[in-house]
PyMOL Python script that loads the backbone (N, CA, C, O; Angstrom):
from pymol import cmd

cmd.read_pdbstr("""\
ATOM      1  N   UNK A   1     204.474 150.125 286.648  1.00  0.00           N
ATOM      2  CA  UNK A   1     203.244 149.372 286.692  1.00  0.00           C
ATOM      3  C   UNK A   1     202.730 149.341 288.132  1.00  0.00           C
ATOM      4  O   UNK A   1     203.599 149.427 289.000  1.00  0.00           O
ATOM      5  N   UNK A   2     201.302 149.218 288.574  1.00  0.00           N
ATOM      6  CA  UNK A   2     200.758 149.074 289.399  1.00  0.00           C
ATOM      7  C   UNK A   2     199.489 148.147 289.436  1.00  0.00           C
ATOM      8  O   UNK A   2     198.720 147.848 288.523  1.00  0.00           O
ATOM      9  N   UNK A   3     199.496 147.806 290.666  1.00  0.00           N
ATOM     10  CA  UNK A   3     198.080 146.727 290.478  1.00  0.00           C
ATOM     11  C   UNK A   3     197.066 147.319 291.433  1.00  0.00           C
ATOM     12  O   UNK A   3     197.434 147.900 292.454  1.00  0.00           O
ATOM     13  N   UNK A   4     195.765 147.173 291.102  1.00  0.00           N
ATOM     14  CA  UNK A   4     194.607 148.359 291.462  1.00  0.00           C
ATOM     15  C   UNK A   4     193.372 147.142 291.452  1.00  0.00           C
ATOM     16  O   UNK A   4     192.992 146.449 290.508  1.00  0.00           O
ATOM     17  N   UNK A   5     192.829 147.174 293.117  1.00  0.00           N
ATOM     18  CA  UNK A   5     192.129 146.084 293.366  1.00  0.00           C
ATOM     19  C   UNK A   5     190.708 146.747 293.840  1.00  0.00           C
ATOM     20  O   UNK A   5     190.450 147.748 294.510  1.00  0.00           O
ATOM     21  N   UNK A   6     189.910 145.764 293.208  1.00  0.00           N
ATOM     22  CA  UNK A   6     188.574 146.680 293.658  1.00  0.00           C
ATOM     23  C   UNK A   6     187.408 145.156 293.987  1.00  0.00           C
ATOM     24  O   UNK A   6     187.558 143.944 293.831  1.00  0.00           O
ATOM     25  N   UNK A   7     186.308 145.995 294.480  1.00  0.00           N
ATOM     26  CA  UNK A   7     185.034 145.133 294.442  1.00  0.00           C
ATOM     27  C   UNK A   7     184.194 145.583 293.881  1.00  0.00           C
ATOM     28  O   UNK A   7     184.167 146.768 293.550  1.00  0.00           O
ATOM     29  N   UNK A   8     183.181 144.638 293.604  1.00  0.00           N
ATOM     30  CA  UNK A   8     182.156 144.718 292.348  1.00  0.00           C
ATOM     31  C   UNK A   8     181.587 144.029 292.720  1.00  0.00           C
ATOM     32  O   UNK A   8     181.780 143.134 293.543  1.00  0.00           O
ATOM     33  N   UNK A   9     180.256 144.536 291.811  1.00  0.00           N
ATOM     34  CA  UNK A   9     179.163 143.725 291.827  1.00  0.00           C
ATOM     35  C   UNK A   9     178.956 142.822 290.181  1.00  0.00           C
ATOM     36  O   UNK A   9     177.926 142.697 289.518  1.00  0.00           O
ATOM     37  N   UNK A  10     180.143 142.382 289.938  1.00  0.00           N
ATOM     38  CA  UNK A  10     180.194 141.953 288.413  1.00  0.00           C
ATOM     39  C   UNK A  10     179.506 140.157 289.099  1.00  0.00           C
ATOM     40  O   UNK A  10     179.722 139.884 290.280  1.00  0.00           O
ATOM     41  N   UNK A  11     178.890 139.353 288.379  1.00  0.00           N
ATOM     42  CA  UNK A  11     178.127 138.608 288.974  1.00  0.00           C
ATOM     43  C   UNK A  11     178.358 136.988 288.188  1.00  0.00           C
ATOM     44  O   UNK A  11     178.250 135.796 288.472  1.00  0.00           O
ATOM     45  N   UNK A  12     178.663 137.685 287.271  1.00  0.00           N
ATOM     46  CA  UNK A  12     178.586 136.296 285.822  1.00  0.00           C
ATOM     47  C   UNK A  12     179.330 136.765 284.987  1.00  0.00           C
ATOM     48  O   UNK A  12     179.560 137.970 284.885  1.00  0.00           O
ATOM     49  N   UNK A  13     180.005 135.526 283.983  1.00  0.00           N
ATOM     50  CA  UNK A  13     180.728 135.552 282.522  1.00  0.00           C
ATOM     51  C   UNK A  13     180.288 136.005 281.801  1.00  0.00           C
ATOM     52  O   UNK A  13     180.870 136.233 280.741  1.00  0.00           O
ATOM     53  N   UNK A  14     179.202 136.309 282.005  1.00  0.00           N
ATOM     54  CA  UNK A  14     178.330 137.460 280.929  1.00  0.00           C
ATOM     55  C   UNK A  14     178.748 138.802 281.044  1.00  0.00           C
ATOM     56  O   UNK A  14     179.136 139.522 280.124  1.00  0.00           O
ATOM     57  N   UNK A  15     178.604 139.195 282.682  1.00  0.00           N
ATOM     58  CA  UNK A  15     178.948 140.200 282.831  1.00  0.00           C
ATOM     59  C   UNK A  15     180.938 140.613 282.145  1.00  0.00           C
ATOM     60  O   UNK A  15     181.519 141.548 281.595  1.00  0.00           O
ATOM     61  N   UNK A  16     181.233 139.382 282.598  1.00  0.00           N
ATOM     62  CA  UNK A  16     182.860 139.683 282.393  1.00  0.00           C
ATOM     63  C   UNK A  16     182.928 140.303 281.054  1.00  0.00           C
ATOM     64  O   UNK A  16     183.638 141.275 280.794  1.00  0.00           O
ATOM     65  N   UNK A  17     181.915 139.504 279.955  1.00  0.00           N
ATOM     66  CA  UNK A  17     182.073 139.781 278.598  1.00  0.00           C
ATOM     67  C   UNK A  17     182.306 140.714 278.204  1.00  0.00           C
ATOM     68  O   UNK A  17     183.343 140.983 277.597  1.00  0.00           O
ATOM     69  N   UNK A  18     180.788 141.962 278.605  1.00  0.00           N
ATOM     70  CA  UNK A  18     180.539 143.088 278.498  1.00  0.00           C
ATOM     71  C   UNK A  18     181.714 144.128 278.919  1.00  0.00           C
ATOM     72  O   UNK A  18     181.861 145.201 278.334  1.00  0.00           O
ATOM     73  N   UNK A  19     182.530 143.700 279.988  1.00  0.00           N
ATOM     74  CA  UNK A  19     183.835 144.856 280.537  1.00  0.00           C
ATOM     75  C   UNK A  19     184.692 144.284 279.358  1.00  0.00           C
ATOM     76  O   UNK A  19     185.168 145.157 278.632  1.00  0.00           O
ATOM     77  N   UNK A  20     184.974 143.025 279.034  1.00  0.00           N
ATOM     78  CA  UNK A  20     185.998 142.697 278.305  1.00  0.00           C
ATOM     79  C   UNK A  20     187.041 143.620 277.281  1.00  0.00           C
ATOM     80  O   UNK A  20     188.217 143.980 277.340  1.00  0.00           O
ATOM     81  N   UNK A  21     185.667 143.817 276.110  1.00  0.00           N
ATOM     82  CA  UNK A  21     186.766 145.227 275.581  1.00  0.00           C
ATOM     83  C   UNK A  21     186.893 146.332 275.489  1.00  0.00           C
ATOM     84  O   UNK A  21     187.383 146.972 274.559  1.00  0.00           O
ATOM     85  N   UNK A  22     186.272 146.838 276.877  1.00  0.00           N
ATOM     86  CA  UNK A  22     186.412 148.047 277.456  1.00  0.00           C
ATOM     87  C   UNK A  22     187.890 147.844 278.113  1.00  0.00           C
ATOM     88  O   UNK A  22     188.930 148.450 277.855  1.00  0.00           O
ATOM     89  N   UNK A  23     187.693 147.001 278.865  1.00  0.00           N
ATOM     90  CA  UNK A  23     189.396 146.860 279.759  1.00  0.00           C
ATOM     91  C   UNK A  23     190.365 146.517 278.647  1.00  0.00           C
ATOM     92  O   UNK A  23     191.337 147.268 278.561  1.00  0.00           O
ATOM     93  N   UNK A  24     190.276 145.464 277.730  1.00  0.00           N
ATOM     94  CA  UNK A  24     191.148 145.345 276.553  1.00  0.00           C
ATOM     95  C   UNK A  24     191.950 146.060 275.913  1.00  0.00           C
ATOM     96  O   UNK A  24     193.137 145.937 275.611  1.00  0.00           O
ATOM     97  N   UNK A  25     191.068 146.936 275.708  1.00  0.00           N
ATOM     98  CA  UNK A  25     191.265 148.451 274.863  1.00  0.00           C
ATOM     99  C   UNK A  25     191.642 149.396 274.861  1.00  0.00           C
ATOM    100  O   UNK A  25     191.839 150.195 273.945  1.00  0.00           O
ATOM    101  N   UNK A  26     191.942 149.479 276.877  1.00  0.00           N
ATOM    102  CA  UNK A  26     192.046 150.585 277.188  1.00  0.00           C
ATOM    103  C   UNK A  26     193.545 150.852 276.931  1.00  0.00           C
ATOM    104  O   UNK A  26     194.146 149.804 276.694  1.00  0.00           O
ATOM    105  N   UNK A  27     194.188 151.774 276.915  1.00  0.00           N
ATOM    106  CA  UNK A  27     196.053 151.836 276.619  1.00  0.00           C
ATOM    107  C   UNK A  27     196.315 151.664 278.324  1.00  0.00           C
ATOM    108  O   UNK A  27     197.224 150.846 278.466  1.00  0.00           O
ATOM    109  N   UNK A  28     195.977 152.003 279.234  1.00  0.00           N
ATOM    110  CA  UNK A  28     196.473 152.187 280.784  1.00  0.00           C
ATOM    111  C   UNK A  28     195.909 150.312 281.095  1.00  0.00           C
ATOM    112  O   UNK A  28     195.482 150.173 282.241  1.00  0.00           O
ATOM    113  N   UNK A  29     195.900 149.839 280.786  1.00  0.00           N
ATOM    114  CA  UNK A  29     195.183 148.258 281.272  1.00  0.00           C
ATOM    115  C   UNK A  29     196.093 147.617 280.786  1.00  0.00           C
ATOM    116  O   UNK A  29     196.023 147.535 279.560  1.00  0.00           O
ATOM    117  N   UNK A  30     197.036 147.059 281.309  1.00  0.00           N
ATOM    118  CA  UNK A  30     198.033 145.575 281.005  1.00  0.00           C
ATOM    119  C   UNK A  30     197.427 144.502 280.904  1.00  0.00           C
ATOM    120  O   UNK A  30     197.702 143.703 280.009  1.00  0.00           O
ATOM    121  N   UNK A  31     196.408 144.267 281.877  1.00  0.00           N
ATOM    122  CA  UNK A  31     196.097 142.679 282.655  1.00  0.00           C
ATOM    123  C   UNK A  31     194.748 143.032 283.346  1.00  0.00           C
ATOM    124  O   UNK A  31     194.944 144.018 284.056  1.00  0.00           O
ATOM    125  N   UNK A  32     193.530 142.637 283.412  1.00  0.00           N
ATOM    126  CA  UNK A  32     193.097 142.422 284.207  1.00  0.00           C
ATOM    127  C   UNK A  32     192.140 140.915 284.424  1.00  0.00           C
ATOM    128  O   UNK A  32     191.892 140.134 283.505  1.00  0.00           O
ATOM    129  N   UNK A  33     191.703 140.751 285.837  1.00  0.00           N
ATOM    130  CA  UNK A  33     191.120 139.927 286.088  1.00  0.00           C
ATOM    131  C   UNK A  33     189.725 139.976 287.140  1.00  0.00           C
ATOM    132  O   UNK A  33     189.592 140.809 288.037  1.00  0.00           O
ATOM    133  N   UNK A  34     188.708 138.864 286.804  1.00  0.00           N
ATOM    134  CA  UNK A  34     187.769 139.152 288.229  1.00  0.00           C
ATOM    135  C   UNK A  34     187.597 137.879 288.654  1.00  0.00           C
ATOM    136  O   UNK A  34     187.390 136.978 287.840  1.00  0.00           O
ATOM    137  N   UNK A  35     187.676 137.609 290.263  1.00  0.00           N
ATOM    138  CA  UNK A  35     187.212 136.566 290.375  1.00  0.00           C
ATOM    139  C   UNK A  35     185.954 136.857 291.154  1.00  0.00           C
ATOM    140  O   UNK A  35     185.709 137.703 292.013  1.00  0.00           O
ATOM    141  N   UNK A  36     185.020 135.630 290.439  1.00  0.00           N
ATOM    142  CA  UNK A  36     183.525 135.618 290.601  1.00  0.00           C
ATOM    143  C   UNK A  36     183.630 134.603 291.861  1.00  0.00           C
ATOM    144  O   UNK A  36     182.802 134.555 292.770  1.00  0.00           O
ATOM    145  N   UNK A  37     184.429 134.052 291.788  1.00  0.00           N
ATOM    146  CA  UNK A  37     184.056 133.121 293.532  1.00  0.00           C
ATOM    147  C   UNK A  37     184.504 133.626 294.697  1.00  0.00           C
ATOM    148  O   UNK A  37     184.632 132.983 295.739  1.00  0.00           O
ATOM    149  N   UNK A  38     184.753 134.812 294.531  1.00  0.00           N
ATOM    150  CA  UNK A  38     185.110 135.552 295.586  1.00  0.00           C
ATOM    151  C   UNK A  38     183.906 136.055 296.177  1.00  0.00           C
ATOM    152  O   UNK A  38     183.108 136.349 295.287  1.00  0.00           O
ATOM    153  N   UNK A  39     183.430 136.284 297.398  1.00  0.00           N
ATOM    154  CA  UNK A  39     182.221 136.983 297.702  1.00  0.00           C
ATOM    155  C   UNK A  39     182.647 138.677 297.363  1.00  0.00           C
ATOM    156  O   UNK A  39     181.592 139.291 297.205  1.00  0.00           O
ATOM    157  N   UNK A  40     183.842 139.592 297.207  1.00  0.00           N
ATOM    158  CA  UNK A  40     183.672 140.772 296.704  1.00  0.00           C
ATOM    159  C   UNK A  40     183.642 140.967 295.434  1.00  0.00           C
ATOM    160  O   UNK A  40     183.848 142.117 295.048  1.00  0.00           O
ATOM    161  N   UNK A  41     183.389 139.939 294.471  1.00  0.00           N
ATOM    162  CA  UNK A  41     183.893 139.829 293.654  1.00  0.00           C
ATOM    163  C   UNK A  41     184.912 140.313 293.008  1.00  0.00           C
ATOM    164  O   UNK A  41     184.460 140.927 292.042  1.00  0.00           O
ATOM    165  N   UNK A  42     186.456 140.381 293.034  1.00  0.00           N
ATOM    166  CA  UNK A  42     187.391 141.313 293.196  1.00  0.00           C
ATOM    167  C   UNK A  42     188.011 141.342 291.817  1.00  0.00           C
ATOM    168  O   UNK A  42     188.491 140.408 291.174  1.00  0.00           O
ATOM    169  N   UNK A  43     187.889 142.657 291.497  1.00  0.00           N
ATOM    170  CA  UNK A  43     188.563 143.161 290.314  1.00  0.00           C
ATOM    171  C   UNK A  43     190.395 143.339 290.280  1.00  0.00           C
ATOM    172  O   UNK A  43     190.722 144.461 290.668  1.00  0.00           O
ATOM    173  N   UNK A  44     191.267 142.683 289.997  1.00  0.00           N
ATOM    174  CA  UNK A  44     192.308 142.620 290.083  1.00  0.00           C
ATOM    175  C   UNK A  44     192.624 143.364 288.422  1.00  0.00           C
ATOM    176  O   UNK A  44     192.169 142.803 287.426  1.00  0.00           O
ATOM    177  N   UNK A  45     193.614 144.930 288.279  1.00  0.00           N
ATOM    178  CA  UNK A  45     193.991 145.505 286.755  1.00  0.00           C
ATOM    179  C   UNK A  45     195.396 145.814 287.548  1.00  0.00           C
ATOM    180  O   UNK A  45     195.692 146.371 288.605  1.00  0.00           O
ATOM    181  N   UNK A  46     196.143 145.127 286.428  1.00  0.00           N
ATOM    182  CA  UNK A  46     197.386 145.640 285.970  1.00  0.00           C
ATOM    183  C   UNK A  46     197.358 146.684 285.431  1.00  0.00           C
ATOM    184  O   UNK A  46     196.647 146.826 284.437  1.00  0.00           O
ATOM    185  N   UNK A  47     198.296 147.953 286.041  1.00  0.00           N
ATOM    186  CA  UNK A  47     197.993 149.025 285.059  1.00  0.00           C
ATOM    187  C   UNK A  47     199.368 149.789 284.774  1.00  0.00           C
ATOM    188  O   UNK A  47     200.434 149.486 285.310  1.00  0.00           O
ATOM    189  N   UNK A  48     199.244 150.509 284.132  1.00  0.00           N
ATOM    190  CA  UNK A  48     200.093 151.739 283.791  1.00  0.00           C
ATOM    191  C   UNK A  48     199.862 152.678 284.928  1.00  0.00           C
ATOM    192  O   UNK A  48     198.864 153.053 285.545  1.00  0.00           O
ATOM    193  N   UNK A  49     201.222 152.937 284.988  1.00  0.00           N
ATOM    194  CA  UNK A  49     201.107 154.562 286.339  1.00  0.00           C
ATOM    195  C   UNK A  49     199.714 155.868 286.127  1.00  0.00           C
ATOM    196  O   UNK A  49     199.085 156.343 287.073  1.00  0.00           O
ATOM    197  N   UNK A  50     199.555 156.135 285.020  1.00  0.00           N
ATOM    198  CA  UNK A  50     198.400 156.992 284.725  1.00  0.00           C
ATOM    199  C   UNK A  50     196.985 156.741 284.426  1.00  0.00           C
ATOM    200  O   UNK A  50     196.148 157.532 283.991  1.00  0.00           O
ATOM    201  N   UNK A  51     196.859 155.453 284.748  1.00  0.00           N
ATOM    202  CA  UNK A  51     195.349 154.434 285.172  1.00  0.00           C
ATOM    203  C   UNK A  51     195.118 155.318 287.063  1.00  0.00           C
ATOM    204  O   UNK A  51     195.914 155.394 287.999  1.00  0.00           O
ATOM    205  N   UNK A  52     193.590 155.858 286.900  1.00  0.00           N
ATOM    206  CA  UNK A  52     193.327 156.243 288.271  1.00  0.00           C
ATOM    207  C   UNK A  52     191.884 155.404 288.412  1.00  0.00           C
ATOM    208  O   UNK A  52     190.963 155.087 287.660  1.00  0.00           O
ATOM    209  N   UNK A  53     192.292 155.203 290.053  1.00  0.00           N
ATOM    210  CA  UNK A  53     191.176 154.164 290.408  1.00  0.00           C
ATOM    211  C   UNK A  53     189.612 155.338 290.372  1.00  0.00           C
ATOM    212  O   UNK A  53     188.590 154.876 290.879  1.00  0.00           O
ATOM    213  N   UNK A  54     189.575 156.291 289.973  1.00  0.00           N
ATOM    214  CA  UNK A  54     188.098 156.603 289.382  1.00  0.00           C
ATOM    215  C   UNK A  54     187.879 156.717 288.153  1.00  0.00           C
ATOM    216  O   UNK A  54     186.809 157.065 287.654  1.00  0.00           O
ATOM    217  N   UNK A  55     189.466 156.265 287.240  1.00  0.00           N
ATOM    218  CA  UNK A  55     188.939 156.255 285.830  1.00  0.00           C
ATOM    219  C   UNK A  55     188.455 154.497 286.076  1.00  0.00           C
ATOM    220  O   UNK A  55     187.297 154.370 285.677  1.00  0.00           O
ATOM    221  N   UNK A  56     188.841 153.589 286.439  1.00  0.00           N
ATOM    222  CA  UNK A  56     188.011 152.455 286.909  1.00  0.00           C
ATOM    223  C   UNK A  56     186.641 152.317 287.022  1.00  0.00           C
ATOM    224  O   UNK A  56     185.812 151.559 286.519  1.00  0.00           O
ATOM    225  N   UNK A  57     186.604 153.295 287.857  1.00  0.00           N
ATOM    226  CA  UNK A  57     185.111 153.170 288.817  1.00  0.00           C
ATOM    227  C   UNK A  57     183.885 153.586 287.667  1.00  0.00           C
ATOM    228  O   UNK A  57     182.740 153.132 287.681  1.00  0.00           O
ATOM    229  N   UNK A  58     184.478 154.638 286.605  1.00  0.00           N
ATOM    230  CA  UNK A  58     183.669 155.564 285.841  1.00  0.00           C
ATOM    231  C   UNK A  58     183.679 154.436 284.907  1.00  0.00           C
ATOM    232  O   UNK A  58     182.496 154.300 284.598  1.00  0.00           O
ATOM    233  N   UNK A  59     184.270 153.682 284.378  1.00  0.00           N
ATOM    234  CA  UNK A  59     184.368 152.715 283.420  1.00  0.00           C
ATOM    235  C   UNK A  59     183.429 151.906 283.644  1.00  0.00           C
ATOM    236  O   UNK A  59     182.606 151.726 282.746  1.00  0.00           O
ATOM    237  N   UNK A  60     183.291 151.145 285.002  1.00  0.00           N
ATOM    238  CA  UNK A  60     182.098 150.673 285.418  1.00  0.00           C
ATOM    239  C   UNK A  60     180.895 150.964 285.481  1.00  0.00           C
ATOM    240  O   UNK A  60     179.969 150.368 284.931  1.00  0.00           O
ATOM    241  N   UNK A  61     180.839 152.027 286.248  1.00  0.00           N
ATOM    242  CA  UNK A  61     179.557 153.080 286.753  1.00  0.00           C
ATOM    243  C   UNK A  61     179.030 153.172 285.240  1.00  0.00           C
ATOM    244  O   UNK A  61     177.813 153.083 285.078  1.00  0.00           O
ATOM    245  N   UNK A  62     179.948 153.361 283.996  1.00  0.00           N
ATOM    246  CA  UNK A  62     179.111 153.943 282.130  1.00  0.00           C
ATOM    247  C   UNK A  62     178.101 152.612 282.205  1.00  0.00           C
ATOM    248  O   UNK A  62     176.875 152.676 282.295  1.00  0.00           O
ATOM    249  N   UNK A  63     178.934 151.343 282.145  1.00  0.00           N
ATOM    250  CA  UNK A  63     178.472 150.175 282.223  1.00  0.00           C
ATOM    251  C   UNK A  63     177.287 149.181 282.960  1.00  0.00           C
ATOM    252  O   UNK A  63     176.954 148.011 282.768  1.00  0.00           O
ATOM    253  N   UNK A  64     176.734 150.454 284.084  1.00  0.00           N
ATOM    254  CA  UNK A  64     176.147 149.657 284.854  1.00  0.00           C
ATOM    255  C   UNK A  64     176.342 148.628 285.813  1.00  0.00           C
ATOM    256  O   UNK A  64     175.617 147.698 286.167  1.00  0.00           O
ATOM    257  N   UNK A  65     177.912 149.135 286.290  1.00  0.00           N
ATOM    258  CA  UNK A  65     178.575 148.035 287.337  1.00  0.00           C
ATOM    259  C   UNK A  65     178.958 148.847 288.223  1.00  0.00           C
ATOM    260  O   UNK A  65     179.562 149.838 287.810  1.00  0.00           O
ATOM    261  N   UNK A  66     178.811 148.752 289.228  1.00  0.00           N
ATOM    262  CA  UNK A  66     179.325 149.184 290.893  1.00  0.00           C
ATOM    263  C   UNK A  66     180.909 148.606 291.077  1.00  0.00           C
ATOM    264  O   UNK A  66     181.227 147.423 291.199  1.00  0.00           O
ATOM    265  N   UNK A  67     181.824 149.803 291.062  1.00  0.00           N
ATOM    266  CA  UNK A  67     183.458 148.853 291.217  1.00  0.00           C
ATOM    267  C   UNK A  67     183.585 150.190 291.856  1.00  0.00           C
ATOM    268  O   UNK A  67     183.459 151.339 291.432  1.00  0.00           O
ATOM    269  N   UNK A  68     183.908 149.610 293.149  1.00  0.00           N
ATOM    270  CA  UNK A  68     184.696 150.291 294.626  1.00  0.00           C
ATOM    271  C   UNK A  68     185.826 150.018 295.032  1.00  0.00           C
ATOM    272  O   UNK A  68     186.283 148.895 294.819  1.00  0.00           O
ATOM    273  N   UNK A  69     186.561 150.987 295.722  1.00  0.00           N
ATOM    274  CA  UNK A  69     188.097 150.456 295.991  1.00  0.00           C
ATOM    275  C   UNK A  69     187.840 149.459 297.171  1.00  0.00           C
ATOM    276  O   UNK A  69     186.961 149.619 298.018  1.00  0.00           O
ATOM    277  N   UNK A  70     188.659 148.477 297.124  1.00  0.00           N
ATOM    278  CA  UNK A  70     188.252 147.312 298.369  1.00  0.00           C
ATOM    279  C   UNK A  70     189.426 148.277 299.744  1.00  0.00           C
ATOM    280  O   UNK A  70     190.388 148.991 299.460  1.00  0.00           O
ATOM    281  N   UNK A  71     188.991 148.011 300.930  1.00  0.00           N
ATOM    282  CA  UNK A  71     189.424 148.224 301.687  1.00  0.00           C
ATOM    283  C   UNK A  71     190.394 147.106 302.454  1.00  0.00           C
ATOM    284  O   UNK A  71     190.485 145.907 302.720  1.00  0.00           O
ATOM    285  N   UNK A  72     190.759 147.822 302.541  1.00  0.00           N
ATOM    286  CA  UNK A  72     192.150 146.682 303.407  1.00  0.00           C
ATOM    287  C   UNK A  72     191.926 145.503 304.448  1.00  0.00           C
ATOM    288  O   UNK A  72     192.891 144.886 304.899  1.00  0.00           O
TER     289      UNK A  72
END
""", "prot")
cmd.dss("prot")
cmd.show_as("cartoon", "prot")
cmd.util.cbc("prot")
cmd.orient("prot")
């Protein structure tokens, strides 16, 4: 397992909704989370070893969400 942290522009519980069972669903997704009071808004996924942070990004990007790897 690995944990794979990103930023976004996810904004609202609305928005969370809409990723909901996309991330749910996915077989490589254990866990994930976003917190909205964060100013990056930071995407925190538990994943499986064969989850890649641009199958992430593309998951977003289908969706109409901006999710970047956060920098250190």
């Amino acid at each position: 397992m690995e944990i794979l942290i990103f930023q976004t522009d996810i904004k609202s519980a609305e928005n969370v909704a809409i990723l909901e069972p996309i991330f749910n669903n996915h077989a490589d997704i254990l866990n994930w989370s976003v917190d909205l009071e964060d100013i990056d808004k930071v995407l925190q996924i538990e994943a499986n070893a064969g989850l890649t942070k641009n199958t992430v990004i593309e998951l977003g990007k289908a969706h109409d969400f901006a999710i970047e790897i956060l920098a250190d």
